[in-house]
N, C-alpha and C positions, 0 to 999 in steps of 0.2 A: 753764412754760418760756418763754423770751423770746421776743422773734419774732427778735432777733437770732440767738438760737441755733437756733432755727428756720429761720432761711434757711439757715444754712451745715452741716447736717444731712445733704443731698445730698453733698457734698464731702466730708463727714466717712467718710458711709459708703464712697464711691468709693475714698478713703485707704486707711483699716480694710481695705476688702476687696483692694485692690491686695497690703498688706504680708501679709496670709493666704494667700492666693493662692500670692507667691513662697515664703512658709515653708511652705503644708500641701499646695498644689496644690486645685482645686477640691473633689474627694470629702471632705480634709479639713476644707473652710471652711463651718462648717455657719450659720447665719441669726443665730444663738443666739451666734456668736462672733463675730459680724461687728457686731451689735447692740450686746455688750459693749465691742470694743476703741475703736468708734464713739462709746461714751456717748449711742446714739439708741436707740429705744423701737421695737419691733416694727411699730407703727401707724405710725411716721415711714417706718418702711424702706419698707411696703407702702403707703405717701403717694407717695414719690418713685419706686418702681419699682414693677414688676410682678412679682417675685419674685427669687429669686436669680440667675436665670440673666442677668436684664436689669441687675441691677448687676454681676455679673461681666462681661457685655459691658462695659459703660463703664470698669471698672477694667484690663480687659484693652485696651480702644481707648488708654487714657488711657498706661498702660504701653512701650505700641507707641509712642505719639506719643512719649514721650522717651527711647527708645533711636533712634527716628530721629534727634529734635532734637541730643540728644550724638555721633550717631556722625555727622550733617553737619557739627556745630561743627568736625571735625578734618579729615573728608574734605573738605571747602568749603575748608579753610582754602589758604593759599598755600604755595607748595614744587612740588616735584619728585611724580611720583605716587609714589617710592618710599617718599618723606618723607611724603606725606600719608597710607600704607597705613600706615605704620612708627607715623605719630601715631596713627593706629586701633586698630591692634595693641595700643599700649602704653600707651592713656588711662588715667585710672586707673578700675579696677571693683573693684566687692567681689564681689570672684574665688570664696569658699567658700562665697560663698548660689547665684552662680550667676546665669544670662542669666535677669531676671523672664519673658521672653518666650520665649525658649529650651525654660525647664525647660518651658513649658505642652504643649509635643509629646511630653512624657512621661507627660500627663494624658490616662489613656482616657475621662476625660467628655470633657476639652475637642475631642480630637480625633475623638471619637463625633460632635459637635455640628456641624454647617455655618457655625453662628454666632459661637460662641465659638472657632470653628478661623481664621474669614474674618480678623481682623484679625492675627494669629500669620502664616501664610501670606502676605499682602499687607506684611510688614512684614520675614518673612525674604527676600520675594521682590524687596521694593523697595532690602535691604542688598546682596544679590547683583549687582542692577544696578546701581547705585550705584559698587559694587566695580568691576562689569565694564568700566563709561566708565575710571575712575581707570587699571585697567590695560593698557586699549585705548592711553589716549595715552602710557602709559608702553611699551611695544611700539612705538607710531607712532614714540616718540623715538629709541627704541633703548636704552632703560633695562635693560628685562627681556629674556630670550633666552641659551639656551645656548650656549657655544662651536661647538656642534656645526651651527648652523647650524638647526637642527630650529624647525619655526614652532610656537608656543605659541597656546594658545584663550583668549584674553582672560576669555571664561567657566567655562572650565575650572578656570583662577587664583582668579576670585572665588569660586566654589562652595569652593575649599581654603582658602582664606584664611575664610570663615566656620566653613566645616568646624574648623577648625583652633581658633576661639577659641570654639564650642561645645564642641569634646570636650577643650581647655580647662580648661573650665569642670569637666565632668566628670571630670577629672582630678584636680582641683584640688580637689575633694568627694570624692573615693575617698580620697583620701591624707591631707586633712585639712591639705594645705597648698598656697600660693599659688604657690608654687616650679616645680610641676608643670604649672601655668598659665603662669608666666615661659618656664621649658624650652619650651613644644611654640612659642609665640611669637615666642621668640629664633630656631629652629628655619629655620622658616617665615620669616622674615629673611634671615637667612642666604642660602636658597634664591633669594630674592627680591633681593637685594644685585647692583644694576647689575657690571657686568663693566666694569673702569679699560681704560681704550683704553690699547693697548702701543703 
């Protein structure tokens, strides 16, 4: 083997095991398959980690990092908070594999795990807050808010709004179509759709 291919062998396997992961979830992603889709040698894998659970950390850190990275690209961007939740909402995903990071709180190893739980958690927990600022200063504006007067929890909103593009997802995987993802999105828009001053 090269050393070129030798150096990028870490990378390969973090890949491999990220795209098993989203399709098998952990209990399915066995050594032996992660090796294959890798094109790396059992002795490389246990060169660069200390077994599977320590490359499923890194493919699960690695995963976390860019659903952050994508969902700040939209929420960072410029607009209105309604505009920049709306740009969240309706980035584009591949809606019927489902949130890579999402599905893993459906994995009783991962959620067994403290480790392979930590960056899942720190990463639903930093989308939440994230949400929460966006629709705090959309409230401060006077964006969001019922006719009725009634004061809204800015945290309340963000837990729904993720709530919302997780079961989604799962929706979107029951039905076998993206439609059912579009619906609860639109939905939740809708609900969120500033009030026109009369």
């Amino acid at each position: 083997m090269s050393a070129a291919r030798t150096a990028d062998a870490p990378e390969r396997l973090i890949e491999a095991t990220r795209e098993l992961l989203w399709e098998r979830g952990y209990v399915g992603t066995s050594p032996k398959a992660i090796q294959q889709a890798a094109g790396a040698g059992q002795g490389s894998m246990y060169h660069h980690f200390d077994g599977k659970q320590d490359l499923a950390l890194a493919a699960i850190r690695r995963s976390a990092a860019e659903l952050r990275a994508a969902a700040e690209r939209v929420l960072g961007g410029e607009g209105t908070a309604y505009a920049r939740i709306e740009a969240y909402l309706l980035r584009e995903r591949d809606v019927l594999r489902g949130c890579p990071v999402g599905r893993l709180t459906m994995d009783p190893e991962v959620v067994a795990s403290a480790a392979l739980r930590a960056p899942v958690d720190e990463t639903l927990d930093w989308l939440r807050g994230r949400l929460t600022g966006i629709v705090q200063e959309g409230l401060d504006g006077g964006e969001f808010g019922g006719e009725s007067g009634r004061s809204l929890d800015a945290g309340e909103l963000a837990s729904a709004i993720v709530a919302t593009v997780q079961g989604g997802y799962v929706l979107a995987r029951a039905t076998g179509s993206p439609a059912a993802f579009d619906t609860a999105v639109r939905g939740l828009l809708a609900l969120l759709a500033p009030r026109t001053t009369r």
